[in-house]
C-alpha positions as CSV (number, residue, x, y, z in Angstrom):
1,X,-156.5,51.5,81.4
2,X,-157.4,53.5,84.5
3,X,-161.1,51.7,84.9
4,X,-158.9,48.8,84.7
5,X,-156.8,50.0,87.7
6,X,-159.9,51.1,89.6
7,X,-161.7,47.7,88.9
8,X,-158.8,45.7,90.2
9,X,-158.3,47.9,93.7
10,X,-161.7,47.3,94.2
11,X,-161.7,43.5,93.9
12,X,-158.3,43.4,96.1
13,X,-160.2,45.3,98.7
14,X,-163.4,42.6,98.2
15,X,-161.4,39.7,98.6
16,X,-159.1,41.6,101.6
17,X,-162.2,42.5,103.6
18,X,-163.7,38.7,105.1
19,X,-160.0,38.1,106.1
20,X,-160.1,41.8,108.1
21,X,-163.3,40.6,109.7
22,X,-162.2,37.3,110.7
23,X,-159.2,38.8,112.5
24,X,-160.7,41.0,114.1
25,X,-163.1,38.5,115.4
26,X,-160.5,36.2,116.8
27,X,-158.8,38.9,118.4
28,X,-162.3,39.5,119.9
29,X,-162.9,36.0,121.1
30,X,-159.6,35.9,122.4
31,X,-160.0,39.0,124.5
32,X,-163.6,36.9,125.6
33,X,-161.2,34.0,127.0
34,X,-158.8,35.7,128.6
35,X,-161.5,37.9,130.6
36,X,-163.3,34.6,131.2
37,X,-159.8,32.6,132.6
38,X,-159.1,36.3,135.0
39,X,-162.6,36.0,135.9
40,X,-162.3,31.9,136.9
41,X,-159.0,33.3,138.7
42,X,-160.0,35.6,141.0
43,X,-163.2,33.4,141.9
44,X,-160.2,30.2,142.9
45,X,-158.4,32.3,145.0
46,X,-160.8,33.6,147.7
47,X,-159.3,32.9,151.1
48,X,-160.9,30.1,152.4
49,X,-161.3,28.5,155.9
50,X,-157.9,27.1,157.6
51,X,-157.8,23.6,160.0
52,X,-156.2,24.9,163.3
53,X,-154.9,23.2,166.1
54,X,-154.5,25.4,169.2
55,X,-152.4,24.2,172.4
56,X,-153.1,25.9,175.5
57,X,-150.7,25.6,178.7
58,X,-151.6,27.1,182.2
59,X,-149.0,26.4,184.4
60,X,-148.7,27.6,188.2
61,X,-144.8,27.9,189.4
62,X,-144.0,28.9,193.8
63,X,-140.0,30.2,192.8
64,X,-138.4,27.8,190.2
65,X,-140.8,24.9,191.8
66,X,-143.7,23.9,189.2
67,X,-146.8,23.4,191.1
68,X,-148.9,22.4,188.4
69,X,-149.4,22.0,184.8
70,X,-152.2,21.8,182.7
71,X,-152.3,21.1,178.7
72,X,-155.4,21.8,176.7
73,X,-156.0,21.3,172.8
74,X,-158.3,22.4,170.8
75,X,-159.3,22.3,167.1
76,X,-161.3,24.6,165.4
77,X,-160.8,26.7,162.1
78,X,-159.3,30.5,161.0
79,X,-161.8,32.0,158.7
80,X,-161.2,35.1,156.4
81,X,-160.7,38.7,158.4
82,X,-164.3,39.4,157.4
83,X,-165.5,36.5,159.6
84,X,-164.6,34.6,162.8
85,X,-165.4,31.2,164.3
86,X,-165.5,30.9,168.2
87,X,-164.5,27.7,169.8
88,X,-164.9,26.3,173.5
89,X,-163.8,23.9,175.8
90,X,-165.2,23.2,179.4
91,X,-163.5,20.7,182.1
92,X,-164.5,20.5,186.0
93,X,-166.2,19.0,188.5
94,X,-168.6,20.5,190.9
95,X,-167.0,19.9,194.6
96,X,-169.3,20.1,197.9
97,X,-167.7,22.1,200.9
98,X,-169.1,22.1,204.0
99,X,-170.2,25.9,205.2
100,X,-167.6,27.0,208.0
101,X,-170.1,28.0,210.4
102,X,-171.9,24.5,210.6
103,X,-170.7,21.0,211.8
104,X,-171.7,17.8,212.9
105,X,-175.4,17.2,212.1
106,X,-176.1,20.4,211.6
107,X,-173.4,20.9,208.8
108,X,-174.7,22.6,205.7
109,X,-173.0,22.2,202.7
110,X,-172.4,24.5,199.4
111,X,-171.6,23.4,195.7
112,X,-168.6,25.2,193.5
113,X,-167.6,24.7,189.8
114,X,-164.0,23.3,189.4
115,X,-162.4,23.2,186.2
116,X,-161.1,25.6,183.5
117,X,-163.0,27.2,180.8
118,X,-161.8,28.2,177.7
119,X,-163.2,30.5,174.7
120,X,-161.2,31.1,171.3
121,X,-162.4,33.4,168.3
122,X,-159.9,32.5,165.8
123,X,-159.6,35.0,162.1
124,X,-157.2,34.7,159.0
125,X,-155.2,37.5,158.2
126,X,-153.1,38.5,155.3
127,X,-148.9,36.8,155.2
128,X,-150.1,33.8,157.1
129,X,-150.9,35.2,160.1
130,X,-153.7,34.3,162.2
131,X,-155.6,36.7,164.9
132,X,-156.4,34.3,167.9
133,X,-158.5,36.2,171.2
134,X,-158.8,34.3,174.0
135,X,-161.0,33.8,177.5
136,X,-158.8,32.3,179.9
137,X,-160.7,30.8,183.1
138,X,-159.9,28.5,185.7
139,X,-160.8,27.9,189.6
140,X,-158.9,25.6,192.0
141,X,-159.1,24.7,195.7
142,X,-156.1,24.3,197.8
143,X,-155.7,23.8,201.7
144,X,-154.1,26.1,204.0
145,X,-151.6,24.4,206.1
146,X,-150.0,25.4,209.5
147,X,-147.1,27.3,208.0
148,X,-148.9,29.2,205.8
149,X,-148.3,26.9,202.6
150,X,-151.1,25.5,200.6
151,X,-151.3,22.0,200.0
152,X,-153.7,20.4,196.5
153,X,-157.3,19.9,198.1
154,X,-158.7,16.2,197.7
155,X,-162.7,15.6,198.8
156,X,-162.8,14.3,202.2
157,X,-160.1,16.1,204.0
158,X,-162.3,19.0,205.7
159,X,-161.4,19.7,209.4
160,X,-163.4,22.1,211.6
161,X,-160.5,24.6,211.6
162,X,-159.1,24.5,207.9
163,X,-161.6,25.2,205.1
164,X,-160.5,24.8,201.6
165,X,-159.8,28.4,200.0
166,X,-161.6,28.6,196.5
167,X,-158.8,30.8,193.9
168,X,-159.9,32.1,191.1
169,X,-158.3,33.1,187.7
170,X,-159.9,34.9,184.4
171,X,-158.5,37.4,181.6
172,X,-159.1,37.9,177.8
173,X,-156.0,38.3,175.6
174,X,-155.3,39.0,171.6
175,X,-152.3,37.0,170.1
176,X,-151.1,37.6,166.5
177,X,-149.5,34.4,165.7
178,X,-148.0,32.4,162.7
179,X,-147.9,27.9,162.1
180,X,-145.6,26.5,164.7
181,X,-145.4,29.6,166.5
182,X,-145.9,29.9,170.7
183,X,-146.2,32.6,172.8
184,X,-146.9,33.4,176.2
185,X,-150.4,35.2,176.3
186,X,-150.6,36.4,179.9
187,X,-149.2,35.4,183.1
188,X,-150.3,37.0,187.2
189,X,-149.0,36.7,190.7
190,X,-151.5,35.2,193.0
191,X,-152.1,38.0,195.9
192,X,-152.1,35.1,198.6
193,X,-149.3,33.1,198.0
194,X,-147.2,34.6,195.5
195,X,-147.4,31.7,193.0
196,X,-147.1,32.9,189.5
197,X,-149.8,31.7,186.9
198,X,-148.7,31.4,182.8
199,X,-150.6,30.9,179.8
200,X,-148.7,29.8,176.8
201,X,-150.4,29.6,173.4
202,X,-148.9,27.0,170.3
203,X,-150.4,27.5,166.9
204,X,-150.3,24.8,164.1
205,X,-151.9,24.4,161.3
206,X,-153.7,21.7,159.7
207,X,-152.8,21.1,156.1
């Protein structure tokens, strides 16, 4: 009676032991899947690049009056924090002034860049932010008039006694900004005539 008992524990355990195995290789391939699917997630959400568009306004005010204002855009991309992309726009003209000192035949005559330049490294950070630094540039003429004002410069108008005055403007900022976001990066008072300069920065991005 007790072989009996023995003989028929045994075969219980035989017949017990492929279903053991089985589940403990499903719980195994299971395990294998779900490794593979964190493995497929984490490689689908590396940051990638983001579209941007960037709107740049310098503006140049004398009290509340606006003297000028000029709009630039330009459309580049935000890569990770790890990286950066640069973009740059150029627009001038190269003007000919005649040399004070020379007139008539005689008159000699110089060449000076125009225009405004503009560099922008643009990064991704973390919370949608986006790490935009900027090289701000421009150079303008303007004529000075009998009552001290200065009046927009147009080719052609030289005079022995009034010589265009060539102004100049340059600075590098950092802005932190988010989509639809703007913000003034820098402004400066013009030692000569007081006029104040602004540069305003808009953020949006391309989806």
């Amino acid at each position: 009676m007790k072989r009996k008992q023995i003989l028929l524990a045994t075969l219980i355990f035989l017949l017990a032991l492929p279903a053991a195995f089985g589940q403990d290789v499903e719980a195994k391939g299971d395990k294998d899947k779900e490794k593979g699917k964190e493995s497929v997630t984490v490689k689908n959400t590396q940051p990638s690049d983001v579209p941007l568009k960037i709107q740049v306004l310098i503006t140049e005010t004398d009290g509340t009056r606006k003297v000028s204002s000029l709009p630039y855009t330009i459309y580049t991309i935000a890569p990770p924090r790890s990286h950066e992309h640069s973009a740059h726009l150029r627009f001038g003209v190269r003007v000919r002034l005649r040399t004070p000192v020379t007139e008539g035949a005689n008159a000699q005559f110089t060449y000076e860049d125009v225009g405004t330049n503009i560099d922008c490294s643009a990064q991704r950070l973390e919370e949608g932010q986006y790490n935009l630094d900027f090289t701000v540039e421009r150079t303008s003429i303007s004529m000075p008039g009998a009552n001290g004002e200065e009046s927009e410069w147009k080719p052609g108008n030289e005079s022995p006694t009034a010589q265009p005055l060539l102004r100049s403007f340059k600075d590098s900022f950092i802005v932190v900004m988010r989509d639809g976001h703007t913000m003034e990066g820098t402004s400066a008072v013009d030692p000569v005539t007081g006029h104040i300069l602004k540069v305003e920065v808009s953020l949006n991005v391309l989806n």
